[in-house]
Backbone bond lengths (Angstrom), bond angles and torsions (degrees), N, CA, C in turn:
res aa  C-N    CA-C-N  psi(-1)  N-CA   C-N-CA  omega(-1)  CA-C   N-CA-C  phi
1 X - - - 1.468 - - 1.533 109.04 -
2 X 1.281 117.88 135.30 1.635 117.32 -170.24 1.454 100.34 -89.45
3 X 1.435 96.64 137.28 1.682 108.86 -165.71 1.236 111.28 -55.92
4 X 1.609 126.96 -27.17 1.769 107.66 171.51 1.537 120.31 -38.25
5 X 1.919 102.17 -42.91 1.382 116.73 -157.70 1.523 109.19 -77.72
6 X 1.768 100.32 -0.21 1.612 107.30 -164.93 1.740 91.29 -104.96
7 X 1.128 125.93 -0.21 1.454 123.28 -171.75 1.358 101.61 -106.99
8 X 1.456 108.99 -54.44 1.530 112.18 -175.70 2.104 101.85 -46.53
9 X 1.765 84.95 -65.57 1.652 79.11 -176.08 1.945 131.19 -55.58
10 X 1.712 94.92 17.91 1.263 100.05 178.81 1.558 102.31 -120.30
11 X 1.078 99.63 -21.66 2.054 99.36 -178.22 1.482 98.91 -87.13
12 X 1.458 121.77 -9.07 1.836 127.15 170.10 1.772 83.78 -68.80
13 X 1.311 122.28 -63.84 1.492 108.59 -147.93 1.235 100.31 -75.80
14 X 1.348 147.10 -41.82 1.257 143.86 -156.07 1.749 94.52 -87.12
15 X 0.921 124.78 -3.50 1.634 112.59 -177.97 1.608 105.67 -103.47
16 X 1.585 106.76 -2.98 1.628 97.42 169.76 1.200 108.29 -112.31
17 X 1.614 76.23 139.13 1.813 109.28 -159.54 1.628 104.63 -122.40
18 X 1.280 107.99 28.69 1.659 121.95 161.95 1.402 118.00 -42.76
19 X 1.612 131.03 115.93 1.169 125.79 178.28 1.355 114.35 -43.08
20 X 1.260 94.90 131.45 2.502 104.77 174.93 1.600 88.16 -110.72
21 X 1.037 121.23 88.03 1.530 141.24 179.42 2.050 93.10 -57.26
22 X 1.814 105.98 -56.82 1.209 106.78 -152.26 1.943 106.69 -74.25
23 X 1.433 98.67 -9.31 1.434 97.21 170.37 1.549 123.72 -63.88
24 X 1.322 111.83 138.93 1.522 101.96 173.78 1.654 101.89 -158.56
25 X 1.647 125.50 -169.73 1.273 104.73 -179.26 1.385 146.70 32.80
26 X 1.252 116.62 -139.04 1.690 124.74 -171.24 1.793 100.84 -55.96
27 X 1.460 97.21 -48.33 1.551 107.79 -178.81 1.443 122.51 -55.51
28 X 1.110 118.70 -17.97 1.220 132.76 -163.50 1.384 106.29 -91.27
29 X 1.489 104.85 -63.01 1.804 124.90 152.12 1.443 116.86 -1.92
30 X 1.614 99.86 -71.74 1.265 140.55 172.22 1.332 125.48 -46.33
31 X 1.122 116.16 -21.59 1.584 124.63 -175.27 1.021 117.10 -112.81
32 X 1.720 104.58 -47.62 1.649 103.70 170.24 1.474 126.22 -64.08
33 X 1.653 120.71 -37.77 0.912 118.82 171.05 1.550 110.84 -68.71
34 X 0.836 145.37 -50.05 1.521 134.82 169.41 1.723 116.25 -40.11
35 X 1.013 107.08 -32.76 1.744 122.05 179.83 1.661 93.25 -83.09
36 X 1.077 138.42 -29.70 1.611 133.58 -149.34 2.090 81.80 -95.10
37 X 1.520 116.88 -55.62 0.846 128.62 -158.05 1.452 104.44 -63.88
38 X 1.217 122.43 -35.34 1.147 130.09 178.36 1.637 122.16 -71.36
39 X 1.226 110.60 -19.21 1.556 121.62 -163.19 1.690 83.30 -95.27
40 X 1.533 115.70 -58.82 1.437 107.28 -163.25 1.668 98.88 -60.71
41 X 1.524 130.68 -40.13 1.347 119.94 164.51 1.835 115.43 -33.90
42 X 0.981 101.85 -60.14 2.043 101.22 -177.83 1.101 79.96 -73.36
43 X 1.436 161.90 -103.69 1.344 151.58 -122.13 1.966 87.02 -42.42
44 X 0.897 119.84 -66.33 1.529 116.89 -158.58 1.631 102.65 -58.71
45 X 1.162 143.44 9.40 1.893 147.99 -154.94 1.627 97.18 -67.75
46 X 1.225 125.15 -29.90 1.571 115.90 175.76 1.321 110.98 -81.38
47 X 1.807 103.23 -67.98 1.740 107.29 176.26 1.652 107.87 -37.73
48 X 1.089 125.15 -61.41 1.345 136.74 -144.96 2.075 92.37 -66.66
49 X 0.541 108.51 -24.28 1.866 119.34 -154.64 1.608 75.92 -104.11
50 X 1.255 130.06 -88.08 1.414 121.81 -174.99 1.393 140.15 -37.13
51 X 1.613 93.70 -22.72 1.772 102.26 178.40 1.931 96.75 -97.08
52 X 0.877 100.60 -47.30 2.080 110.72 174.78 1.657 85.11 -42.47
53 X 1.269 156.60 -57.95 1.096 167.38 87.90 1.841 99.53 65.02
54 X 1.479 96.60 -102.23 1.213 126.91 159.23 1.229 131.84 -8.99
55 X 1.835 107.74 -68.64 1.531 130.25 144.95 1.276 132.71 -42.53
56 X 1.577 122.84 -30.39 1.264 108.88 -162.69 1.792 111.08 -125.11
57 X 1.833 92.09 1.65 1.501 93.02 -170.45 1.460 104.34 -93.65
58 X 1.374 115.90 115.67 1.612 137.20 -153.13 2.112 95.71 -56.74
59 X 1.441 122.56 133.14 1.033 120.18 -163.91 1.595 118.49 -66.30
60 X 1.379 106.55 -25.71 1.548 130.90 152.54 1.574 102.12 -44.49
61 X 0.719 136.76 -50.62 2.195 133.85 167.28 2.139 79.34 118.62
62 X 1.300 102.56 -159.46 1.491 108.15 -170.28 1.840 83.42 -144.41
63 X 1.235 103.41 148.86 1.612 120.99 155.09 1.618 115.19 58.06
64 X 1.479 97.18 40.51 1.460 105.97 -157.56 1.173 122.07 59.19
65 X 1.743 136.62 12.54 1.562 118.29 170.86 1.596 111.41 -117.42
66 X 1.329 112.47 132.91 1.321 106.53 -149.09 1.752 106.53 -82.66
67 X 1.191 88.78 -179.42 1.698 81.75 -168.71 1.780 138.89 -62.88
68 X 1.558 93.98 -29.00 1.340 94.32 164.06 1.667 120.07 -67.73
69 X 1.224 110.11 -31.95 1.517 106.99 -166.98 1.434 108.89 -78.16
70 X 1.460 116.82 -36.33 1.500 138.00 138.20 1.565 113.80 -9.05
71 X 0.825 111.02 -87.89 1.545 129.70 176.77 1.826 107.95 -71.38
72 X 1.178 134.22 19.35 1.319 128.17 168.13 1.815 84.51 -123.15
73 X 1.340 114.31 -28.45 1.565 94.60 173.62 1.450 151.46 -91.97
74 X 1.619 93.36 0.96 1.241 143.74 169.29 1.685 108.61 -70.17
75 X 1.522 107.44 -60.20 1.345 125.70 -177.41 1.609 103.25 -66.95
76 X 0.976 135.06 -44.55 1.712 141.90 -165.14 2.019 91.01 -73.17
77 X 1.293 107.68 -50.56 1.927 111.34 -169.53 1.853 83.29 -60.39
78 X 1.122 92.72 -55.67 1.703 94.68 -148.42 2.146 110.79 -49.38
79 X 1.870 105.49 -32.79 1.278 94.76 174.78 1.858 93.01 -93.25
80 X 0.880 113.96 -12.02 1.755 99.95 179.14 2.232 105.80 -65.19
81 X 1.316 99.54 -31.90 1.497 104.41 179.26 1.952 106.31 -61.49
82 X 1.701 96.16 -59.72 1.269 103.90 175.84 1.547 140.87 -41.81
83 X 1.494 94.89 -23.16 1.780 106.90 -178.03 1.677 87.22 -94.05
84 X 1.419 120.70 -48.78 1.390 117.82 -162.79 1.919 105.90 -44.75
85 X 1.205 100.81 -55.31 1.202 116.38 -173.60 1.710 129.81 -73.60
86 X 1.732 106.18 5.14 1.040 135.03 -154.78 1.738 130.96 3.97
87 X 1.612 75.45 69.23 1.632 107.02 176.45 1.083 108.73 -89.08
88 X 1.428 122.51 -14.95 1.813 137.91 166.98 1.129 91.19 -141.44
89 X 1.611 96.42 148.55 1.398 111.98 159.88 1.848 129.87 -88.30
90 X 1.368 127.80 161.43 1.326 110.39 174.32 1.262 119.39 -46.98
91 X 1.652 131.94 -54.50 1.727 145.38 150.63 1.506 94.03 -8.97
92 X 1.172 115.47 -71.43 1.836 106.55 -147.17 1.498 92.28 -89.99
93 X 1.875 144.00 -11.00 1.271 106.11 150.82 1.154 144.62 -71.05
94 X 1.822 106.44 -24.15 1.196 116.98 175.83 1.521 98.37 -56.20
95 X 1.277 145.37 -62.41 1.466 160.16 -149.15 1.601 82.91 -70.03
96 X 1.251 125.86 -57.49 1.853 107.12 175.37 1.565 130.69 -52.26
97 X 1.981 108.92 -27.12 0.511 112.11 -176.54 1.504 117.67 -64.56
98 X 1.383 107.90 -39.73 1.895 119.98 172.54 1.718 113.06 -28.02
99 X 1.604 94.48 -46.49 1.021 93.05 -179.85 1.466 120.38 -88.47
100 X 0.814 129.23 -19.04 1.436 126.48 -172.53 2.033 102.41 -76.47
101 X 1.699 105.45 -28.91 1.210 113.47 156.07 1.587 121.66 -37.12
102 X 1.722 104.35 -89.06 1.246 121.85 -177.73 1.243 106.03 -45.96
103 X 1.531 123.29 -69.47 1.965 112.66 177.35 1.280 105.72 -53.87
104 X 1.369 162.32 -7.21 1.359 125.77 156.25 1.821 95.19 -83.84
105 X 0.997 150.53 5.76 1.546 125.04 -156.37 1.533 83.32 -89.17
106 X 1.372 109.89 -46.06 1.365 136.46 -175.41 1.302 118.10 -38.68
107 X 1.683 112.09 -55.78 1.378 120.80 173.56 1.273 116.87 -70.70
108 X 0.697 143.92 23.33 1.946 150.75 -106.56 1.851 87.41 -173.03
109 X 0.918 104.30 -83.10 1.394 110.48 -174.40 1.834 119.82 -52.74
110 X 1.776 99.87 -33.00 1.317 121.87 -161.29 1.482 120.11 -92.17
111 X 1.318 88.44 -9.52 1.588 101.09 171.44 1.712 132.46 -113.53
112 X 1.544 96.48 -13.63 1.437 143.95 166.88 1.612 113.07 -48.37
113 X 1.054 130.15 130.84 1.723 125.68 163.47 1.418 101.85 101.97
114 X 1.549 127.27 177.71 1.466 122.99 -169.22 1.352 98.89 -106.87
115 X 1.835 125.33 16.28 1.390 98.81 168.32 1.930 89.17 -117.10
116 X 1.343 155.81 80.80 1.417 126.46 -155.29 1.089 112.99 -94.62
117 X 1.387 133.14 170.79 1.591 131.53 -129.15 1.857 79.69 -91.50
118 X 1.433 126.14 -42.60 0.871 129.49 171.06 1.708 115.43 -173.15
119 X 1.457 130.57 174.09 1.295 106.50 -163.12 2.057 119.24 -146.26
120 X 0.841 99.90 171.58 1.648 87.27 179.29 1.460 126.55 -118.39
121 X 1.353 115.65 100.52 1.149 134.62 -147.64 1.870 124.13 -72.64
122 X 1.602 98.57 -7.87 0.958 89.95 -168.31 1.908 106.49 -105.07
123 X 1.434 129.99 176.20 1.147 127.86 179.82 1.444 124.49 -85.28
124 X 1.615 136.26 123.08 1.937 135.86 -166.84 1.330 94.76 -150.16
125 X 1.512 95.91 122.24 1.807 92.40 151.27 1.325 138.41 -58.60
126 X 1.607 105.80 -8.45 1.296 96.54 171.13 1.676 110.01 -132.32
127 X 1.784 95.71 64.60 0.872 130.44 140.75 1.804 136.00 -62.22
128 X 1.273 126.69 82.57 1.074 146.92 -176.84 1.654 119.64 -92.79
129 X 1.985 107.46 104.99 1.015 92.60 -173.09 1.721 140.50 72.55
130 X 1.196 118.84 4.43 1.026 127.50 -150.85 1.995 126.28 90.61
131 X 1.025 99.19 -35.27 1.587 115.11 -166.09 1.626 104.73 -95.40
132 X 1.330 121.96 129.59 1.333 123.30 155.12 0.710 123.02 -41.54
133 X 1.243 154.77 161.17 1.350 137.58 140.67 1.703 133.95 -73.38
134 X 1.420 102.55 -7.74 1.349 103.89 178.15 1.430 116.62 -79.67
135 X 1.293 105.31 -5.52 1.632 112.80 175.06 0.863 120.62 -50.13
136 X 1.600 135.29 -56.43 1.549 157.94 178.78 1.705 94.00 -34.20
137 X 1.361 108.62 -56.05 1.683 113.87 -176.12 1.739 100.60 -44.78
138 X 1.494 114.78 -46.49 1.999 101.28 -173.70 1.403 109.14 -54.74
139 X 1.400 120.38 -36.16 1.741 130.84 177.86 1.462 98.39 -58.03
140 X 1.273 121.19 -68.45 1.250 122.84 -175.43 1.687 120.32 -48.16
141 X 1.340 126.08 -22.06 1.319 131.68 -174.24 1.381 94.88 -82.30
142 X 1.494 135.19 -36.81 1.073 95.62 -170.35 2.107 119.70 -82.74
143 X 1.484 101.25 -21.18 1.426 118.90 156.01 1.562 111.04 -44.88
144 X 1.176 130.45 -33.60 1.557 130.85 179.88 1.631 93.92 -75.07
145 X 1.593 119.85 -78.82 1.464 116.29 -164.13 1.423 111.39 -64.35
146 X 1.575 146.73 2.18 1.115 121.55 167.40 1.364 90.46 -80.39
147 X 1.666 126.89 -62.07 1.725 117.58 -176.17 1.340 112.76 -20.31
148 X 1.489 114.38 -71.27 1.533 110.17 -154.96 1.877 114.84 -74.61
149 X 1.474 89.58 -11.12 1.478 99.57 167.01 1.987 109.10 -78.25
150 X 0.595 107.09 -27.02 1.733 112.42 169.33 0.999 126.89 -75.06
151 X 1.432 113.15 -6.84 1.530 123.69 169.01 1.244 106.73 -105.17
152 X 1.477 114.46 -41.51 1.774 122.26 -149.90 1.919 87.37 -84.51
153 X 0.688 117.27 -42.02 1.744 118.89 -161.06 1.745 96.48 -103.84
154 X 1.226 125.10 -4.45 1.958 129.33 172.11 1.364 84.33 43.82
155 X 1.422 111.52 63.80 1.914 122.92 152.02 1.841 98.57 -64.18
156 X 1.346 86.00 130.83 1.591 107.70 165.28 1.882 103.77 -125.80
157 X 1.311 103.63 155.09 1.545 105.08 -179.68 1.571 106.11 -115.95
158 X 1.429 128.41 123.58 1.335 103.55 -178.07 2.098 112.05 -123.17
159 X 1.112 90.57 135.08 1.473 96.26 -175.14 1.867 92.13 81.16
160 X 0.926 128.17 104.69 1.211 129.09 179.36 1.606 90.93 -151.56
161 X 1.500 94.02 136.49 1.892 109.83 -170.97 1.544 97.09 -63.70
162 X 1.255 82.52 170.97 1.586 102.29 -178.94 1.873 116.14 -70.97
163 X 0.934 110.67 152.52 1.772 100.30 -145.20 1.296 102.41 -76.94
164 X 1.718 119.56 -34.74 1.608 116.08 -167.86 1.779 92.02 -71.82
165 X 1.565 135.52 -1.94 1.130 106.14 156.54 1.398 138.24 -99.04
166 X 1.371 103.37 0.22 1.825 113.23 176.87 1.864 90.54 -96.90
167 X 0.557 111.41 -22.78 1.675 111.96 167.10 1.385 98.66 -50.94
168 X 1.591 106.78 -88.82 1.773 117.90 -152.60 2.072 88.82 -45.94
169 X 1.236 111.92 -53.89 1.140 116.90 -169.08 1.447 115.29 -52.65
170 X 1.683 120.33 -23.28 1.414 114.18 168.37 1.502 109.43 -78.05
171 X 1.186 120.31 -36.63 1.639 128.94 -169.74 1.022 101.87 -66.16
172 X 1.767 136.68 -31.18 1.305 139.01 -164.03 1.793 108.10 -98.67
173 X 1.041 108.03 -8.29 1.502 116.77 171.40 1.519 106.10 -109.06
174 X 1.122 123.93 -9.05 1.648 124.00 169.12 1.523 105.49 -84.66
175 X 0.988 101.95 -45.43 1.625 104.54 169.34 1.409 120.54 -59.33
176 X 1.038 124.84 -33.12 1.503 136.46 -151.69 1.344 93.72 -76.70
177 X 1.530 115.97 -39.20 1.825 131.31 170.43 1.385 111.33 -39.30
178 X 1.223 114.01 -41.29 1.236 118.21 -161.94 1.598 94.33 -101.49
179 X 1.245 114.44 -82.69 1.902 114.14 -167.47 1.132 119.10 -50.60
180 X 1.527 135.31 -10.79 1.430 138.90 162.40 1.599 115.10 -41.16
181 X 1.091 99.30 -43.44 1.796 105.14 -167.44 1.665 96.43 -69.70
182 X 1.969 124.32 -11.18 1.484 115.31 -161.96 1.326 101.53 -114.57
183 X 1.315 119.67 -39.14 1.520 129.67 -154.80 1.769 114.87 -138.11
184 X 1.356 85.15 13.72 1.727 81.39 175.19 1.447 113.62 123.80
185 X 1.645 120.15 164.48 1.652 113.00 166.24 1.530 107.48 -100.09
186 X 1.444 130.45 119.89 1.827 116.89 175.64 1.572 87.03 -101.03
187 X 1.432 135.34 18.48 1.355 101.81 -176.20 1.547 114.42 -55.88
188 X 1.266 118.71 -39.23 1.702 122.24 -173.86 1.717 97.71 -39.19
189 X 1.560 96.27 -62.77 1.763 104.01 -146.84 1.620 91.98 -60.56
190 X 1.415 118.96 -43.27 1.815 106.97 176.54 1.614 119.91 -67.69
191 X 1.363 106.00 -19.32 1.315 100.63 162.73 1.496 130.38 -75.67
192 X 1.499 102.41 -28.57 1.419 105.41 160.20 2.152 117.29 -57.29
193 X 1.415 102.51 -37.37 1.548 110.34 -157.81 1.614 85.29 -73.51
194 X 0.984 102.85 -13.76 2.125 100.15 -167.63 1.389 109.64 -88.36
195 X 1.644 114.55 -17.06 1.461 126.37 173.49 1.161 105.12 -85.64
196 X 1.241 138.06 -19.33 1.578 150.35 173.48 1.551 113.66 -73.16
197 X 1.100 90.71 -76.92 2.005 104.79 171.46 1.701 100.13 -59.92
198 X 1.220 117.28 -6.80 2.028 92.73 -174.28 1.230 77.18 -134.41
199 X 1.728 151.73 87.50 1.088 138.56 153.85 1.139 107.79 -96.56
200 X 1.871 117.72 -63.35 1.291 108.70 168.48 1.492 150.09 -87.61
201 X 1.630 93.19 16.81 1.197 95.36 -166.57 1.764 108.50 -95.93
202 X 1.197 108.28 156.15 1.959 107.51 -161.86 1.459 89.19 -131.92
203 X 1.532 100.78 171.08 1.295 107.51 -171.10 1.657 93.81 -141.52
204 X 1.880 117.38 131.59 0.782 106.38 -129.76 1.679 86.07 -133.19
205 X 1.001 132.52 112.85 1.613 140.46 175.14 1.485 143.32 -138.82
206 X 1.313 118.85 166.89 1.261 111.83 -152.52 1.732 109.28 -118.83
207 X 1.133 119.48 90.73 1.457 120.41 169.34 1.426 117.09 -60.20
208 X 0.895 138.65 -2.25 1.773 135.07 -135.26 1.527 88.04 -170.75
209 X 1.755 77.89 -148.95 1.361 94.14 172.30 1.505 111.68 -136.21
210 X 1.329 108.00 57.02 1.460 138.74 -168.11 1.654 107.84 -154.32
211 X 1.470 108.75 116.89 1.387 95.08 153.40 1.654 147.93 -118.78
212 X 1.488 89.33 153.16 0.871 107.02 -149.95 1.558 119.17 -96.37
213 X 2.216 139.58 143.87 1.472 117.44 -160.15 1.731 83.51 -118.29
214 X 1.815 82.88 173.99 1.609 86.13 166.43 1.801 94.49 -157.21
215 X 1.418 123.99 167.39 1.393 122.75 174.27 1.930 87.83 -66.12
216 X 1.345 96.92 154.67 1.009 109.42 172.69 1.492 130.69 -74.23
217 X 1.181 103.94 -52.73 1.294 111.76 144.90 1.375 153.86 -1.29
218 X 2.121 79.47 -82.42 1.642 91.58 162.72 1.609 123.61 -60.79
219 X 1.427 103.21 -16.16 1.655 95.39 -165.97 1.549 85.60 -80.69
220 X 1.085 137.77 -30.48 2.025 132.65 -167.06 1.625 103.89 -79.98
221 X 1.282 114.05 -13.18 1.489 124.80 176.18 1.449 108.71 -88.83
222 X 1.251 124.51 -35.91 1.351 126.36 146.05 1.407 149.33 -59.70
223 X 1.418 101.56 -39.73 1.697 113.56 147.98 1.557 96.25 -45.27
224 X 1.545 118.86 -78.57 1.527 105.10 -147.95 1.507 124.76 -61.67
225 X 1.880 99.27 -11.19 1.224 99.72 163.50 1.592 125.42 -49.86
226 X 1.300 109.95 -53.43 1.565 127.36 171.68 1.316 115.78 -19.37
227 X 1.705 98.03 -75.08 1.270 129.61 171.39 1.325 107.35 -41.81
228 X 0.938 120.16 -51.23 1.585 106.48 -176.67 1.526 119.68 -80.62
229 X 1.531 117.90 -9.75 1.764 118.47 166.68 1.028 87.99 -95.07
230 X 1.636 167.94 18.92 1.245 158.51 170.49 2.023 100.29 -97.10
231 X 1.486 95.23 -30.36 1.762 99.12 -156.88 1.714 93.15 -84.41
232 X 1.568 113.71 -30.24 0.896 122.73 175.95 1.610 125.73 -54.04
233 X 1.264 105.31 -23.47 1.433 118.45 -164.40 1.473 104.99 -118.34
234 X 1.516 91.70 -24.63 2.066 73.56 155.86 1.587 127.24 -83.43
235 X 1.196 89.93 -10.92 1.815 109.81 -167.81 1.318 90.10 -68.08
236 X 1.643 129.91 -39.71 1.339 127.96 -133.43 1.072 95.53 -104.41
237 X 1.763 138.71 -35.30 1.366 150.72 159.14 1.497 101.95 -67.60
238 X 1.169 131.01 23.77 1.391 134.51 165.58 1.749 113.20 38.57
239 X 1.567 112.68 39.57 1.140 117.02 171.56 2.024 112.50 -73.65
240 X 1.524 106.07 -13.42 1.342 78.74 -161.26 1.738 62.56 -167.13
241 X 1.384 124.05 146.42 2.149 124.04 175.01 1.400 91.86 -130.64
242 X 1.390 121.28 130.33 1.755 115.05 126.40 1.717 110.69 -36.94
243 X 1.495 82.85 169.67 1.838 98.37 170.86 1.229 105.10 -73.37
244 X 1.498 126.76 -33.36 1.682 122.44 -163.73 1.763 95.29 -78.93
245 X 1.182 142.09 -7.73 1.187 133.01 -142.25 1.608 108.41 -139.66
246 X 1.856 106.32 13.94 1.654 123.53 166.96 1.126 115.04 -52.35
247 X 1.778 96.79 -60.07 1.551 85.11 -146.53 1.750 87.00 -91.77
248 X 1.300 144.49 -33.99 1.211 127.27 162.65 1.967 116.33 -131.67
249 X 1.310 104.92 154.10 1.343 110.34 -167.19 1.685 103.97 -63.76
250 X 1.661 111.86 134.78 1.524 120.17 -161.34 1.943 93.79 -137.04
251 X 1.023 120.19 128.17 1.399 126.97 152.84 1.368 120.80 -30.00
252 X 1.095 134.27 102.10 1.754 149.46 -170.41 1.368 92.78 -48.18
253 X 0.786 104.54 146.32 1.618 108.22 143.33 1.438 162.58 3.79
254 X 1.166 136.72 74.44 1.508 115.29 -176.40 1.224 114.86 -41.90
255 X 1.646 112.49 -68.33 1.610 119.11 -171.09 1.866 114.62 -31.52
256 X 1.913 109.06 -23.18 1.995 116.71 173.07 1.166 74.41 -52.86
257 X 1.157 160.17 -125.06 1.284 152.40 -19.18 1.572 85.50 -116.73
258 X 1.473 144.14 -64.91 1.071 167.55 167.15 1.690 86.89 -8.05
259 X 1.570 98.61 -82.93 1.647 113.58 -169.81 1.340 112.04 -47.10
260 X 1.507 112.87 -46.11 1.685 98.41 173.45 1.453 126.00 -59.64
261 X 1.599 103.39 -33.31 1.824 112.85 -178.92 1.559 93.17 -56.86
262 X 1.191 124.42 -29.45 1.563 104.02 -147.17 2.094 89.28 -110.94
263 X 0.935 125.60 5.45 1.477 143.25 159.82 1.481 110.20 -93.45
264 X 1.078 123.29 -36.06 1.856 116.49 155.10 1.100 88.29 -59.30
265 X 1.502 133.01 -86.52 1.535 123.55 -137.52 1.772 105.36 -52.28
266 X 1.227 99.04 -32.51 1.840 93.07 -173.81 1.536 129.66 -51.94
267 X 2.045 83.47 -44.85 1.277 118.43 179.87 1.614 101.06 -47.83
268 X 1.624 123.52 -55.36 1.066 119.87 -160.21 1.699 120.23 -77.65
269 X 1.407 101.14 -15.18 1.652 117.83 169.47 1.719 123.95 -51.15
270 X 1.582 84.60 -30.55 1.235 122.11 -175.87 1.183 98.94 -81.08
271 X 1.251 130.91 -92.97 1.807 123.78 175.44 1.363 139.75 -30.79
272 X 1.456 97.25 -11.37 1.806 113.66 165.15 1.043 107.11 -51.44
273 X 1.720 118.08 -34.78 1.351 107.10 -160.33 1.691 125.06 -71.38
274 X 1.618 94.38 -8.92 1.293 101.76 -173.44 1.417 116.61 -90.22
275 X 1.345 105.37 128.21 2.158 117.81 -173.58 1.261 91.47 -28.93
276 X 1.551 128.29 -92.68 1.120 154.02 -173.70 1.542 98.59 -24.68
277 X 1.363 146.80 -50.91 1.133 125.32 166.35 1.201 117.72 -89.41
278 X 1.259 154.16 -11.24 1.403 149.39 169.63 1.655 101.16 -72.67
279 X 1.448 132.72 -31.37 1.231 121.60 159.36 1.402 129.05 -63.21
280 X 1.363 125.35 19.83 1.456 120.62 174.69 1.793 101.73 -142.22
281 X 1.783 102.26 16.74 2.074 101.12 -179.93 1.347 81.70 -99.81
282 X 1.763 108.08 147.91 1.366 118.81 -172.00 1.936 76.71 -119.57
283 X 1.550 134.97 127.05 0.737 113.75 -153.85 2.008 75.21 -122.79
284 X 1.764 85.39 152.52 1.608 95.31 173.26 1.120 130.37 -40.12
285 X 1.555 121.33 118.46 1.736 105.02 177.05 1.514 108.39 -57.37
């Protein structure tokens, strides 16, 4: 059976949300989380395929093409399959594309200068600047799994601030990437302003056939958790090193973890823009 026909016949089962009357308790626990776990699994169908990607394409490249260019051509089939098969729509690639924009401008800058934030060691012709180009695609994965998570789990946002302020607040943490290295780190103090602007607003979804809330927040504090055992494992397949992690492979960072939470939230500032999700933000009176 060709794997489109193996996805569809899996977004049939996970989208019925038929009352389970006889569930209750531990059992109940039990089901939803297995159903929750499973949805964020298909929510992940780009990331997950792109990093499996990542992992397995030998650092030597295959067939004479080396690995970065490898893995940027992998990444280009893999969302060209996804629209074909309209597992995304044109709307939400262009909207990936933003990102695949902004994360290379990013890597661009970050690898740049004689101290760089960190660097990529191996040799691609489509090597740009220092930066592959298939990089932009890791930015873009996480723009893919919140989308398909907004469908797969019927995320609703409720009480969500008024937009020109999760806006200024994404633009002011995109920046922060960059002017940190000149004038200081504010990630704290915007992370504080993001606990302010997102106090009451929850994020509201359906594992089951029950739904189910969470702080909003916490769920973008959990993404970046991801993100940060994902960064870990590229670090470790030596797709991409910090400076501390040359001369031997070292555990990243806690403080990543921060930057990715606050790169979901951006990411998602970004996905407002789409009809289809701005019709389900219940926005603060």
């Amino acid at each position: 059976m060709p794997v489109h026909s193996l996805i569809l016949r899996l977004d049939q089962h996970l989208a019925d949300d038929s009352p389970r009357e006889t569930l209750s308790g531990l059992r109940r626990f039990l089901h939803e989380f297995w159903f929750f776990g499973l949805k964020e699994a298909r929510a992940c169908l780009f990331a997950g395929l792109f990093f499996l990607a990542v992992f397995l394409v030998p650092r030597a490249g295959l067939a004479g093409i080396a690995r970065y260019d490898l893995l940027l051509i992998i990444a280009l089939l893999l969302q060209a399959w996804l629209i074909w098969r309209k597992i995304e729509t044109p709307d939400e690639a262009r909207t990936i594309l933003i990102f695949h924009l902004a994360g290379f401008a990013l890597e661009v800058f970050k690898v740049s200068g004689a101290n760089p934030s960190w660097t990529y060691p191996d040799p691609a012709l489509t090597k740009v600047f220092g930066v592959p180009l298939f990089s932009g695609f890791m930015y873009a994965a996480v723009g893919s799994y919140i989308m398909q998570a907004w469908r797969i789990l019927d995320l609703r946002v409720l009480h969500h601030p008024p937009y020109w302020m999760t806006s200024t607040l994404a633009v002011l943490l995109y920046a922060n990437l960059f002017t940190h290295h000149y004038i200081g780190d504010f990630r704290w103090y915007l992370a504080a302003l993001a606990l302010g602007i997102y106090a009451r607003c929850n994020l509201a979804f359906r594992p089951l056939d029950r739904e189910r809330r969470m702080p909003f927040l916490l769920g973008f504090i959990l993404v970046g958790f991801f993100i940060w055992l994902a960064e870990n494992m590229g670090t470790f397949f030596g797709i991409w090193r910090y400076p501390n992690q040359l001369g031997a492979w070292a555990t990243v960072s806690l403080g990543k973890w921060s930057s990715w939470t606050m790169l979901a939230m951006m990411s998602f500032a970004i996905i407002c823009s789409l009809k289809h999700v701005k019709e389900r933000i219940h926005l603060a009176p």
